[in-house]
C-alpha positions as CSV (number, residue, x, y, z in Angstrom):
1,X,23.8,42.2,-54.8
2,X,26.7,41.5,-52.0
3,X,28.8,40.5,-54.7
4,X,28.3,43.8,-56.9
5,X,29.4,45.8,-53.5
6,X,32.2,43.8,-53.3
7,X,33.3,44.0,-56.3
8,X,33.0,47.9,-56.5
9,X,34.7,47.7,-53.3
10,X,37.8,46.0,-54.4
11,X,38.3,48.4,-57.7
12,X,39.1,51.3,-55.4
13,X,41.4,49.2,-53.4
14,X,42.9,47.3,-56.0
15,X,46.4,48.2,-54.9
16,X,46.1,47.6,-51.6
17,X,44.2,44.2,-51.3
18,X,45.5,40.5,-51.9
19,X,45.1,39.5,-55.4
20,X,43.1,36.7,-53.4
21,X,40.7,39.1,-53.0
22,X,39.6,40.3,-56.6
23,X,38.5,36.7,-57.2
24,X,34.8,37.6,-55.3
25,X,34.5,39.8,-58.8
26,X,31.4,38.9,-60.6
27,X,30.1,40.4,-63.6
28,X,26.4,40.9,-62.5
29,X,25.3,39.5,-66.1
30,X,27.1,36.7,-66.1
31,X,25.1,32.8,-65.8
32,X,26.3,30.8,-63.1
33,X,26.3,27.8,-65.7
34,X,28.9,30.1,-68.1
35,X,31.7,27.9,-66.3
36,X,30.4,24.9,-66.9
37,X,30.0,25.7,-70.7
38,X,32.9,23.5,-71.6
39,X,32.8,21.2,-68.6
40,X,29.1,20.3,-69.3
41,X,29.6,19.3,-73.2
42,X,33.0,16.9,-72.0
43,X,31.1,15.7,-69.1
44,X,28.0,14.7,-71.7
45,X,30.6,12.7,-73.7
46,X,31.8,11.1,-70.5
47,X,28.9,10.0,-69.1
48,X,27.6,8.9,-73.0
49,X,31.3,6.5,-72.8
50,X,30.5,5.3,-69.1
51,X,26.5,4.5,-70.3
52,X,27.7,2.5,-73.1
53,X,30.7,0.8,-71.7
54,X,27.9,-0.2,-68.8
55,X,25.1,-1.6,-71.4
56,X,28.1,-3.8,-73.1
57,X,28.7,-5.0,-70.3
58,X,25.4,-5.9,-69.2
59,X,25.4,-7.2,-73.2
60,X,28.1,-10.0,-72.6
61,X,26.3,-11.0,-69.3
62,X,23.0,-11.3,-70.6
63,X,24.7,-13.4,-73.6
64,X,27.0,-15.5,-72.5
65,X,24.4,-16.6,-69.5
66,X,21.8,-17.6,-72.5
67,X,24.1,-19.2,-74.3
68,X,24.5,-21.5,-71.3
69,X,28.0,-20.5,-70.2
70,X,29.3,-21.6,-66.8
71,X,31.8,-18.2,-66.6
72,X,29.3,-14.7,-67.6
73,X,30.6,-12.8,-64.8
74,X,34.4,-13.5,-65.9
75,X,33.6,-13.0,-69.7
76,X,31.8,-9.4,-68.0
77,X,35.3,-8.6,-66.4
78,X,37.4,-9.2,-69.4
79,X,35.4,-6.8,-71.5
80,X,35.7,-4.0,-68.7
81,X,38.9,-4.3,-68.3
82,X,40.4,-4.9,-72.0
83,X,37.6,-2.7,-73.8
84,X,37.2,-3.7,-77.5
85,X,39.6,-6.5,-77.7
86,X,38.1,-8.3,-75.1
87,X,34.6,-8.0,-76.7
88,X,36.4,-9.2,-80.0
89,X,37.7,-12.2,-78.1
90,X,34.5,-12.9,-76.5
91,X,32.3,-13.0,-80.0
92,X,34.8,-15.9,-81.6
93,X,35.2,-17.7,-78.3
94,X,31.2,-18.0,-77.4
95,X,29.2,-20.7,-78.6
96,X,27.5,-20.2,-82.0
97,X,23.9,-21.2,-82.9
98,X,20.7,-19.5,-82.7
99,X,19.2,-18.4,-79.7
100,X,15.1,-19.4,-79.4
101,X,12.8,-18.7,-76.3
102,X,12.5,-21.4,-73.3
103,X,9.4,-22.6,-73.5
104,X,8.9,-22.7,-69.6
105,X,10.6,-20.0,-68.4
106,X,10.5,-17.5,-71.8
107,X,14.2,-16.4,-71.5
108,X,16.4,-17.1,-74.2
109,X,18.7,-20.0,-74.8
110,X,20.8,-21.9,-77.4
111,X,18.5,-23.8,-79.6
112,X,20.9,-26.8,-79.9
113,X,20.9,-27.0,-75.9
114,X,19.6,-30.1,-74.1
115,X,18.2,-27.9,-70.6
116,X,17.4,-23.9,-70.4
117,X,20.2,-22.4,-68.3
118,X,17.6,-20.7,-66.7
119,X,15.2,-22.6,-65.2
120,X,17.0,-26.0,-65.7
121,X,14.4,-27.7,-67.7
122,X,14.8,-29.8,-70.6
C-alpha cells in the first residue's frame, strides 16, 4: 500500500522530482518474482551445469581410486579445470579391466588387482 501512495505521489510531481525517484513506482499487480522470470530459467541452467560438472567430478574420483590409482585427487583437478578434454584424457590413460566387489570391504576394485585399494587386503 506505501508504495501505491508513492507512486500516485510521484505522478503529480513528475517534473519536479529526480528521476531517481520514479523508480519506487510499482504496478500494484505486478509478482515480485516477474523480475526474476528470465533470471530464474538461466539460473536453473546454471546450477543444472555446476550439478553436473560436480558429479563428474566426484565420477573420476570414485573411479580412478577403485581402479587403484595412486593420483584420484590430481586426475579430479584436471577434469575441473580442462572440462571435456580432460575427461577424454582420463578414460584412455586409466587402467582397463573390469571392476568386481572386494570381498572384505564391498567397494569396488580392478578384478586383475593383487590387494583392494580400499582396505588393503589381498
Amino acid at each position: 500500500m506505501h508504495f501505491i501512495l508513492v507512486s500516485e505521489a510521484a505522478r503529480g510531481c513528475e517534473a519536479v522530482l529526480p528521476a531517481s525517484f520514479l523508480l519506487w513506482q510499482r504496478d500494484p499487480d505486478a509478482s515480485p518474482f516477474v523480475a526474476c522470470g528470465c533470471l530464474g530459467f538461466f539460473g536453473v541452467i546454471i546450477v543444472g551445469i555446476i550439478a553436473l560438472n560436480i558429479a563428474l567430478l566426484i565420477w573420476v574420483a570414485r573411479d580412478a581410486k577403485s581402479r587403484g590409482m595412486d593420483n584420484a585427487v590430481i586426475w579430479m583437478i584436471l577434469v575441473m579445470l580442462t572440462g571435456i578434454i580432460g575427461l577424454i584424457i582420463y578414460l584412455f590413460t586409466r587402467p582397463q579391466g573390469n571392476l568386481v566387489p572386494c570381498p572384505q570391504c564391498g567397494n569396488k576394485r580392478l578384478q586383475v588387482s593383487a590387494k583392494c585399494p580400499h582396505c588393503g587386503k589381498p
